[in-house]
C-alpha positions as CSV (number, residue, x, y, z in Angstrom):
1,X,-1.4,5.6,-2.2
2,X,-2.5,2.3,-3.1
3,X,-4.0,0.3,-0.4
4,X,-4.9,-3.5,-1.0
5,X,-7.8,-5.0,1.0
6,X,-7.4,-8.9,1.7
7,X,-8.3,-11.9,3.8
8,X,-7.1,-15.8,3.8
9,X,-10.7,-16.4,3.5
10,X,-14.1,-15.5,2.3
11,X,-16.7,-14.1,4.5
12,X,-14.8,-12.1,6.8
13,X,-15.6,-8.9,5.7
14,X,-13.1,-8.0,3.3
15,X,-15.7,-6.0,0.7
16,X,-17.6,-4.2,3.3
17,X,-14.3,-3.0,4.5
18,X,-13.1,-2.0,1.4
19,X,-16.5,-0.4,0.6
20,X,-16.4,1.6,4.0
21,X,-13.0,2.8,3.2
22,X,-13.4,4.0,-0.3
23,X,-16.7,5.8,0.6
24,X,-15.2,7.4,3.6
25,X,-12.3,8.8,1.8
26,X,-13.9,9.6,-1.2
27,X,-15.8,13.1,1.2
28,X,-12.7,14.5,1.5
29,X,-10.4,12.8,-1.5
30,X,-10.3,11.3,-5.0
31,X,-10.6,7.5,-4.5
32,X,-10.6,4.8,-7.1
33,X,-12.1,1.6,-5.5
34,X,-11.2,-1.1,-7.4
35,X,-12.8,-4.7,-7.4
36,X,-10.1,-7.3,-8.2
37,X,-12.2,-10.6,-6.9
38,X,-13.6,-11.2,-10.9
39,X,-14.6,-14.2,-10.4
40,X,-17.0,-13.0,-8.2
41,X,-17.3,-9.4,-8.1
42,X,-19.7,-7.7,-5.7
43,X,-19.3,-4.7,-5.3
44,X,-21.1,-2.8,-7.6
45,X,-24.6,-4.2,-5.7
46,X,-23.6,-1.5,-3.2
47,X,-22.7,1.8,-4.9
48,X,-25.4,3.6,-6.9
49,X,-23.3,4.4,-10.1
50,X,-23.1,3.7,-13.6
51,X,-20.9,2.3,-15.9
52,X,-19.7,5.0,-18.5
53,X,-17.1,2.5,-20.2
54,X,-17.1,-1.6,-20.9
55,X,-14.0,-3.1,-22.1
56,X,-12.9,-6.4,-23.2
57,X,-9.7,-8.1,-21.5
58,X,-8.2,-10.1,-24.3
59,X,-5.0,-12.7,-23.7
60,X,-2.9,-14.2,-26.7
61,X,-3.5,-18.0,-27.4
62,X,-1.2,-20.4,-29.9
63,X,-2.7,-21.3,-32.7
64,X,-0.8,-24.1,-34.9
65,X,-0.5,-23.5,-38.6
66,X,-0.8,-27.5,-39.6
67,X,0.9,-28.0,-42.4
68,X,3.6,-26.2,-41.0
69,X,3.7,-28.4,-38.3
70,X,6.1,-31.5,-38.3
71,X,4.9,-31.9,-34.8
72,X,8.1,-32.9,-33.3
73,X,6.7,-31.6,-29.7
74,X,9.2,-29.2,-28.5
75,X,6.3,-26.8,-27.8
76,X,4.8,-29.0,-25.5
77,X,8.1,-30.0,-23.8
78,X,8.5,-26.1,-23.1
79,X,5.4,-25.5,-21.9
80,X,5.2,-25.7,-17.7
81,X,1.2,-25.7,-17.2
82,X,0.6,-28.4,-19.7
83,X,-1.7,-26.3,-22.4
84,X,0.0,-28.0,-25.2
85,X,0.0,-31.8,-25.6
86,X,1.7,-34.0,-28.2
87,X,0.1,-37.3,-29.4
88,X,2.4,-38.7,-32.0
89,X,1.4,-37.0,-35.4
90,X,-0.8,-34.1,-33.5
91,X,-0.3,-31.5,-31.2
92,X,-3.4,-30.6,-29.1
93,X,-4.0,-27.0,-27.2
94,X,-5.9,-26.7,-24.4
95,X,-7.0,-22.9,-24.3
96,X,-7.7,-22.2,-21.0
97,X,-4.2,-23.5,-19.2
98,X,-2.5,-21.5,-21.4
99,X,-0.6,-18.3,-19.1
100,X,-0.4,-16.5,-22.7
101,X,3.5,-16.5,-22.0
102,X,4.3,-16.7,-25.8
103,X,7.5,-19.5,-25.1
104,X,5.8,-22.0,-27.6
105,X,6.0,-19.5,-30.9
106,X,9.5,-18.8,-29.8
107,X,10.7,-22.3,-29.3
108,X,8.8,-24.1,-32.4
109,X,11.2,-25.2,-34.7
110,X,9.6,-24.5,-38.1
111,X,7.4,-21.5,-37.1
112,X,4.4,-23.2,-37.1
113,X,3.2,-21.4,-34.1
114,X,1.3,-17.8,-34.2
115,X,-1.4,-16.3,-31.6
116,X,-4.6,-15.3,-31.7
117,X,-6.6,-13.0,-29.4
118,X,-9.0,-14.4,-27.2
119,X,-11.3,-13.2,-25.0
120,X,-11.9,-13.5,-21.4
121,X,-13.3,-11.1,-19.7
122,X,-14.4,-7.6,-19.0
123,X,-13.8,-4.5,-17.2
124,X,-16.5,-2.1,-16.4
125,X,-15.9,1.7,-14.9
126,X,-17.2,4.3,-13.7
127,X,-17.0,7.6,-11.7
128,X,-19.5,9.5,-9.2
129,X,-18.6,13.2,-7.5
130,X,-14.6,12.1,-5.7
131,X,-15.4,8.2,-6.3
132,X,-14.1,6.1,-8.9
133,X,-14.8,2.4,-9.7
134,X,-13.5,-0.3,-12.1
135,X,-14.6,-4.1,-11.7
136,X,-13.1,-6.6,-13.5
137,X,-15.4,-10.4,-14.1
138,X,-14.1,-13.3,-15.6
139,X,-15.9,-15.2,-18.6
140,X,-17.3,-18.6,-17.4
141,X,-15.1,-21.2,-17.5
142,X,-12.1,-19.7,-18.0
143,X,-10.0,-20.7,-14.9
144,X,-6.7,-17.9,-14.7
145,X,-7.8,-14.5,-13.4
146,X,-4.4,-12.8,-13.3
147,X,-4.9,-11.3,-16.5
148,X,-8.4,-9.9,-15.6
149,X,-7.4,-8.6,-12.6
150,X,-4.2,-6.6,-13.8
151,X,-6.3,-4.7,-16.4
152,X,-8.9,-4.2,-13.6
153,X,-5.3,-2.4,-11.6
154,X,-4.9,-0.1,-14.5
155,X,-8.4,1.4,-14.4
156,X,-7.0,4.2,-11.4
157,X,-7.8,7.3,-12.7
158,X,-5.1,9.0,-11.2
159,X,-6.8,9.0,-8.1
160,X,-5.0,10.1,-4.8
161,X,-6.2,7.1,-2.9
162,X,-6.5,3.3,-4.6
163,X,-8.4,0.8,-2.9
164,X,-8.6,-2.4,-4.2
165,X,-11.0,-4.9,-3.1
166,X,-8.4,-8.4,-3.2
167,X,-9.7,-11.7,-4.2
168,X,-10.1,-13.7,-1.0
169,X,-7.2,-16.7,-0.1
170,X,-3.6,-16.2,-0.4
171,X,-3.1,-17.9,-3.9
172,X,-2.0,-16.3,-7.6
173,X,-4.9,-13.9,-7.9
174,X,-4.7,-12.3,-4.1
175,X,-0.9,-12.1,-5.4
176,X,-1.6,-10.4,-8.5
177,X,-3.7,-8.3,-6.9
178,X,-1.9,-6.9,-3.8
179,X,2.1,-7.1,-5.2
180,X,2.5,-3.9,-6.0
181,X,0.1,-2.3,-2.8
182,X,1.4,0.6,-0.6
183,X,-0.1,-1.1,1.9
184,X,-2.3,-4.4,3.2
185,X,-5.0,-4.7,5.4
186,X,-5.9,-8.0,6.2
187,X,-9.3,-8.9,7.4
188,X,-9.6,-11.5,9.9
189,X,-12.0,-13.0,12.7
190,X,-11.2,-14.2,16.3
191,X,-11.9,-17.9,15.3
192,X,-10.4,-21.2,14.9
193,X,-10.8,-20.7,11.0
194,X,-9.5,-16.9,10.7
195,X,-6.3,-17.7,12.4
196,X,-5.3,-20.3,10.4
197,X,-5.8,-18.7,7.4
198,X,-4.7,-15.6,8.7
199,X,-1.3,-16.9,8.9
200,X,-0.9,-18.2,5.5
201,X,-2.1,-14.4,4.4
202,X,0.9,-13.0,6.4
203,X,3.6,-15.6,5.2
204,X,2.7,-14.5,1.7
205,X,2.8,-10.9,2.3
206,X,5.7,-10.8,4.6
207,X,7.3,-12.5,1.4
208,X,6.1,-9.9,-0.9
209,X,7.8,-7.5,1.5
210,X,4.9,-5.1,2.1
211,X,3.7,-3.5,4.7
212,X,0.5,-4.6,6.7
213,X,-1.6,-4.6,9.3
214,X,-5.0,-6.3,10.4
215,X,-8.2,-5.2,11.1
216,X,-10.3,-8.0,13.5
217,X,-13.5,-7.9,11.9
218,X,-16.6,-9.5,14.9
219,X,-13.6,-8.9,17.1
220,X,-16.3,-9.5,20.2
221,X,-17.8,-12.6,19.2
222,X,-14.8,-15.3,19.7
223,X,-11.7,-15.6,21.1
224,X,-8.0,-13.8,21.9
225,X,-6.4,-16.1,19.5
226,X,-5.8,-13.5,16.7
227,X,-4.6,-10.6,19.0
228,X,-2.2,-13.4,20.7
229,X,-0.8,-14.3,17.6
230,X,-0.6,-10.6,16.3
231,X,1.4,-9.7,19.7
232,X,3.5,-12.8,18.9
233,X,4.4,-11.5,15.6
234,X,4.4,-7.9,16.2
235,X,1.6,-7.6,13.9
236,X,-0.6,-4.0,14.6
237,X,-4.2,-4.6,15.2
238,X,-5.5,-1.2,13.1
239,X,-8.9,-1.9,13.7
240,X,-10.9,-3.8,15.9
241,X,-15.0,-3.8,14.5
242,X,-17.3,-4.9,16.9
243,X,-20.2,-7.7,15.7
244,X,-23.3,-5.4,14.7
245,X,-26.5,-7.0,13.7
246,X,-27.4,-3.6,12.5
247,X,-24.5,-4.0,10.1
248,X,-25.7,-7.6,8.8
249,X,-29.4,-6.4,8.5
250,X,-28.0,-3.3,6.6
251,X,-25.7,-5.0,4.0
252,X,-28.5,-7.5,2.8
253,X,-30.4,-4.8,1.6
254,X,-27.3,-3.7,-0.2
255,X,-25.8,-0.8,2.4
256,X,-22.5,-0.3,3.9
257,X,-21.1,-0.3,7.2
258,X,-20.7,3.8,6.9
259,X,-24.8,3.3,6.5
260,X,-24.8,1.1,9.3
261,X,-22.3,2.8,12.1
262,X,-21.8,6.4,10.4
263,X,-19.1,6.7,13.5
264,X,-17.0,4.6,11.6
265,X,-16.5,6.6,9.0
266,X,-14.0,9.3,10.4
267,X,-12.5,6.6,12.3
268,X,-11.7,5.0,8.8
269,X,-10.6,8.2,7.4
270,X,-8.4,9.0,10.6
271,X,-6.6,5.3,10.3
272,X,-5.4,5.8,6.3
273,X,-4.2,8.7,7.1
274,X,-2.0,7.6,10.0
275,X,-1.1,5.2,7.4
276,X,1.3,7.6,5.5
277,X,3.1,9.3,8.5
């Protein structure tokens, strides 16, 4: 079962959910926890494991064969994200909007178009007793992280339970990494803020057609506006976590919430596994 952890913003507690989750699981199950927010991947500060394999996430990239070239500038009429650019007598690539789609070597006229491998990014793994972890990180500077995060997706390890650890937002990479989920929890707060982008994390997911639920993260410390609006929508509430400073005082010295509140724990295990009756 593959169980996507998101939020329609940072800071709501999205990786010390998935954390919590994968740890609490991973007593009784194999779990793969998988941390699919490269560009700024976390959650290796809080699992004391290893990495036993490092591997390179590569993309194809145009290359133009000049004197080939009659630069006539159907490439860059094909091309929808503007990585190819024609000035006159010369056609310019701009690497990183390039979505590695191939279209421009198909369409050239004179074959003056092959690919080369570039690189952008790694995936490191590793495995500890039932736990298994892959973590994908995006070079510097390089802006599209679909690519990263799908060869983070195929690090499961054949694990029973998959939990991956979403970028936050409801834009391409939260896409990439929840579309083909079991299941979605997303992580909210009873603010202002969390409601707002709350909603724009359902609309997507509702049009992914996948299942979901919320869990209401500091669900004493604002208002009723996220469980009115859950009601509304006939949204289930899963889990409603209670603000902790214990929790807080814990995860800065890189613990979990199962370190914080060990009650949690079964109470994690008990709500995935209501999640497949």
């Amino acid at each position: 079962m593959k169980i996507a952890i998101a939020s329609g913003k940072g800071g709501t507690g999205k990786t010390t959910l998935a954390l919590a989750i994968a740890i609490a699981l991973s007593s009784k199950k194999s779990v793969t926890l998988l941390d699919c927010d490269v560009e700024e991947p976390n959650c290796k500060l809080f699992l004391k494991m290893d990495f036993q394999k490092i591997e390179n996430v590569e993309v194809n990239i145009p290359y133009i064969n000049e004197p080939k070239c009659i630069a006539c500038g159907t490439c860059a009429q094909f091309c929808r994200f503007n990585a190819i650019a024609s000035l006159g007598s010369k056609i310019l690539i701009f690497e990183e909007l390039c979505h590695s789609c191939g279209g421009c070597a198909r369409v050239c006229p004179t074959q003056a178009i092959s690919e080369k491998k570039k690189k952008i990014g790694t995936v490191s793994s590793g495995s500890q007793g039932n736990l298994n972890f892959a973590m994908g990180a995006i070079d510097i500077g390089y802006p599209i992280a679909s690519s990263v995060i799908q060869a983070t997706l195929e690090c499961q390890f054949g694990a029973e339970y998959v939990i991956i650890d979403s970028p936050p937002g409801a834009s391409c990479p939260m896409v990439s990494a929840v579309k083909d989920a079991d299941f979605v929890m997303l992580v909210t707060e009873p603010t202002a803020f969390g409601l707002h982008d709350l909603k724009i994390a359902v609309d997507v997911v509702t049009k992914l057609n996948i299942p979901f639920g919320v869990i209401l993260n500091k669900s004493d410390s604002g208002d009723d506006r996220v469980n009115h609006f859950c009601s509304l929508k006939s949204i289930p509430i899963l889990l409603e976590i209670k603000e902790e400073r214990r929790i807080a005082e814990l995860y800065s010295n890189g613990l979990t919430l199962i370190d914080a509140l060990p009650e949690y724990k079964q109470k994690l295990i008990d709500l995935i596994e209501k999640l497949q009756i």
